[in-house]
Phi, psi and omega in degrees: 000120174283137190267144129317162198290109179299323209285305150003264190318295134027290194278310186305337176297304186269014210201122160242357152171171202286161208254182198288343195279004184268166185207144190254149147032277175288007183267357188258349180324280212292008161307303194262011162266000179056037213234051180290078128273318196284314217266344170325282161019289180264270178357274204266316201328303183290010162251017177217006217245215211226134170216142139345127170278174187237122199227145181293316189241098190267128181271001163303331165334277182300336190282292173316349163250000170269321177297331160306321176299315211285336171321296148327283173325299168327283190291314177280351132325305165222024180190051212283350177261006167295145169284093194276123176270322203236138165245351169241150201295333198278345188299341179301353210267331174302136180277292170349315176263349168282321175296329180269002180278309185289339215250319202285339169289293153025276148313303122128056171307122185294322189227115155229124140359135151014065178296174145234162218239156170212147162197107201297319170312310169247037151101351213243142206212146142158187204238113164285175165281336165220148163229116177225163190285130199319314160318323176279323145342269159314341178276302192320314201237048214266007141321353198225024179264024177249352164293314197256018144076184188250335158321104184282132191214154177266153161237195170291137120249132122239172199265132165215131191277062189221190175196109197103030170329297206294336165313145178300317209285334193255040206285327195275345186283290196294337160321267238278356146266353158312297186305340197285321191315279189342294197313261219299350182270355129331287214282320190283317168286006156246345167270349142283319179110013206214100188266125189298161177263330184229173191222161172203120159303153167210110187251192188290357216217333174230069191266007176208005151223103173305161133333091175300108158261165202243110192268164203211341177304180137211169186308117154088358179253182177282200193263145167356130196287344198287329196287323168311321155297343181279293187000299181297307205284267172008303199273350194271321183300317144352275182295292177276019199262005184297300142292048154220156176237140169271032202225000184229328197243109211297339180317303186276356210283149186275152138287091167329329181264043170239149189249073195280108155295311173354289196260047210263318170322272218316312181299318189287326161287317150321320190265348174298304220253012174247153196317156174065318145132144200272147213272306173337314199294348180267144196304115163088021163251131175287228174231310193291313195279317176296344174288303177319332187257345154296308177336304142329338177060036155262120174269339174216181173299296199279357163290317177280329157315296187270017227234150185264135177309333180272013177244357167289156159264183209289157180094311191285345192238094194333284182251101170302321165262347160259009156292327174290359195250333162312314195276333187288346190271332196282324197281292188271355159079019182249125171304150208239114156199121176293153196253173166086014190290317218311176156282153188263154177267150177290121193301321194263112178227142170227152161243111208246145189226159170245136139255144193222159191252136157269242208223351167342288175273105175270154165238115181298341202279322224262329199236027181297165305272356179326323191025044190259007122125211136251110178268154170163146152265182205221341201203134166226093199268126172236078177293162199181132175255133158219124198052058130089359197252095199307094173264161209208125169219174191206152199233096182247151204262148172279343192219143152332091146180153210282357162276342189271335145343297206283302183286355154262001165283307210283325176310304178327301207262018174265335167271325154308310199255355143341307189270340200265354171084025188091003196219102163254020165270340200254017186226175191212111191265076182281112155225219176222141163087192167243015186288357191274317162306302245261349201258283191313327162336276174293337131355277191306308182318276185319341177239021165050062170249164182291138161316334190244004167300157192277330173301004206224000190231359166301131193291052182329145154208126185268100192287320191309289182317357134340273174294305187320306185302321212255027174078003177307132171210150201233152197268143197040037162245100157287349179224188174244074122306173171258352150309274208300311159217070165273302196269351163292311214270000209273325196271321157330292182186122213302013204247041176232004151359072194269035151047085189252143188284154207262351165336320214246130166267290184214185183335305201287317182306300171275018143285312186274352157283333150292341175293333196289326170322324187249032167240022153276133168315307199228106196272338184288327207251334197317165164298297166308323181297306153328308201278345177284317182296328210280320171312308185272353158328296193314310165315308167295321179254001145288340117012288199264352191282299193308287192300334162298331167312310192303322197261003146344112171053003161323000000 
């Protein structure tokens, strides 16, 4: 029998649940995001304010619920006898489930469930997903049993519904679940008397060789230093964050490249409200290139607006003339447009947007252990003018899968070559950015077609490289989306409005409203779905609104 903590035991007899002053894991995340802003925010923000929004479609919504699934799956899969203690998040707060955590170690129960973990010495409380014993371990994993030593002891598993950790780009995730992972082999390695040596991730990509972290406490000693330090800064933010703004005080300061919805109003005013006007907001200026330009001593957009091209440093301004150009139309309130730029005209001209699905929605029952999701499109908006007149048709797939794919491709190019009388060489397929070739692409791979297929020969012409090459720029546009400028020129003069409904924030958003469309008895008549057509109308006739501008007085 493995023995536990006297003291432990001890405090649950007098303590029925954790005091204000304890902190679990996930309040220090936005930390390791480099982002105390998220916690000003939830503090402070309504003395100032800032309120949360309440959104019909969240896609933090959908992650957290797949991630309940891939747990799910995972445990009756592979660990179908675990013993689960806390089933709802606030039960970690509870001593009883902490009492009952300590009798299944004990027990030397082999897989336990959403334990709850405590350790009064630093304040600290939460639930991993698992804890199971270092011996089950090893028969589980045994390529990874010399990380976890022979001494029997429980460790860390938790479950993450992600993929491509160890990539750079996914580098600020895995910190923070490297920390949490720490946080719970702390309280678990003082509370067995046994400090574990690894923590292990297990993801939708690594589901048979997990992700090793590497634990470092030790008995009787504190918690990791980095961690100690969030800790603090969290409880500082907490307390004084009151006197600070996150638009004056690096204490408080937000991360732009974080994706809040909750707070998504609030953040984009913030980034509104900092002096001279935030560097980020400009189009290819990065985090590395504003690290450079602080260095430098330009601290905002009008320093840098106003700053001599030889005093810049090498590197930050990618593309120099249509970033100068952003800023001179932002400055001088004037649209940056060279005249004879426009694209000729075509007999045949369309404007076309994809809406598309990533790898996101698994079906867990159907898709053990691949889990590679239904990638696909799904929506095809196609606009056209005739005798001056705006026309509009749209190719919605019927069922989440890939023949219903197959059939709005085909539908696609059937409608293309309708209007065009056969001759689709003598038409032209405006759209913005790349995602639409590059969506065909892929398309064309899943369905195995020949290279001289027509889905694979069409006559893309990408309107974004337009501006971009020739320096375009529309006042109150900082990048070239096609949001930002569709709605400058449209706030320039209303008769280039293209009336995008306001339901929708972006792209990623009506991926999660499709999904939700095809969890309806009928996914073409839904309501989400209605609300995608209207989005994607929108799409499509900003598009062609952008190109009556280029050709504006031509």
């Amino acid at each position: 029998m493995l023995r536990v903590s006297d003291a432990l035991r001890v405090l649950l007899q007098n303590q029925t649940v954790v005091g204000n002053d304890w902190l679990p894991p996930t309040k220090i995340r936005s930390l390791y995001l480099n982002d105390p802003a998220a916690i000003w925010l939830e503090h402070h923000g309504a003395a100032h304010g800032f309120a949360p929004e309440t959104l019909s479609y969240a896609f933090i919504d959908f992650l957290a619920e797949k991630g309940h699934q891939f747990e799910l799956a995972w445990l009756q899969r592979v660990a179908p006898n675990a013993v689960q203690v806390c089933v709802e998040p606030y039960e970690g707060r509870e001593a009883h489930r902490v009492a009952q955590t300590l009798d299944l170690i004990e027990a030397r129960t082999p897989v336990i469930a959403q334990p709850a973990l405590w350790w009064p010495a630093e304040r600290i409380f939460g639930t991993p997903d698992l804890i199971v014993l270092s011996s089950w371990f090893r028969q589980q994993y045994p390529e990874l049993a010399h990380l976890v030593g022979e001494t029997e002891h429980y460790l860390v598993l938790d479950l993450k519904f992600s993929s491509n950790l160890e990539k750079r780009e996914k580098a600020a995730d895995l910190s923070c679940y490297s920390a949490q992972t720490r946080m719970y082999s702390y309280m678990l390695g003082q509370i067995q008397g046994i400090m574990p040596q690894h923590a292990f991730l297990i993801t939708r990509d690594r589901l048979h060789n997990p992700i090793s972290i590497p634990i470092e406490a030790q008995l009787g000693q504190p918690l990791d230093a980095d961690i100690r330090q969030n800790c603090e800064r969290y409880f500082e933010i907490v307390r004084d964050g009151g006197q600070y703004l996150p638009w004056n005080d690096p204490i408080v300061q937000l991360n732009p490249n974080v994706n809040d919805e909750r707070w998504g109003k609030a953040r984009a005013q913030i980034r509104q409200r900092q002096p001279g006007g935030e560097m980020l907001r400009l189009w290819n200026i990065g985090a590395a290139a504003q690290q450079k330009l602080v260095k430098a001593g330009i601290t905002s957009l009008s320093s840098l607006m106003n700053a001599a091209s030889q005093s810049l440093p090498k590197g930050v301004m990618k593309y120099p003339d249509p970033m100068k150009a952003i800023m001179q139309a932002n400055h001088t309130g004037l649209a940056q447009r060279a005249q004879g730029i426009a694209p000729t005209t075509r007999p045949y001209e369309f404007f076309v947007d994809f809406e598309f699905f990533s790898n996101l929605n698994v079906n867990f029952e159907q898709q053990w252990p691949t889990l590679q999701g239904t990638p696909m499109i799904f929506m095809i908006g196609i606009g056209w003018l005739a005798n001056g007149e705006w026309h509009y048709h749209e190719c919605i797939a019927e069922r989440e899968d890939h023949l219903a794919e197959q059939a709005i491709l085909a539908e696609f190019i059937a409608v293309l070559q309708a209007q065009t009388n056969q001759q689709l060489d003598q038409a032209v397929l405006y759209h913005w950015h790349n995602a639409e070739p590059v969506e065909c692409r892929h398309a064309a791979a899943r369905h195995q077609l020949p290279s001289d297929h027509l889905l694979l020969n069409l006559p893309w012409f990408d309107l974004k490289n337009v501006l971009v090459d020739n320096a375009c720029a529309v006042p109150g546009a900082w990048d070239y989306s096609l949001k930002s400028i569709a709605k400058a020129l449209a706030a320039l003069d209303a008769q280039y409005d293209p009336a995008w409904p306001s339901d929708l924030a972006d792209g990623s958003q009506a991926q999660l409203v499709g999904w939700y469309a095809y969890r309806q008895p009928n996914p073409r008549t839904s309501a989400e779905m209605q609300l995608l057509s209207r989005y994607l109308e929108a799409d499509c006739r900003a598009t062609w609104k952008i190109l009556a501008w280029l050709r504006a007085d031509d």
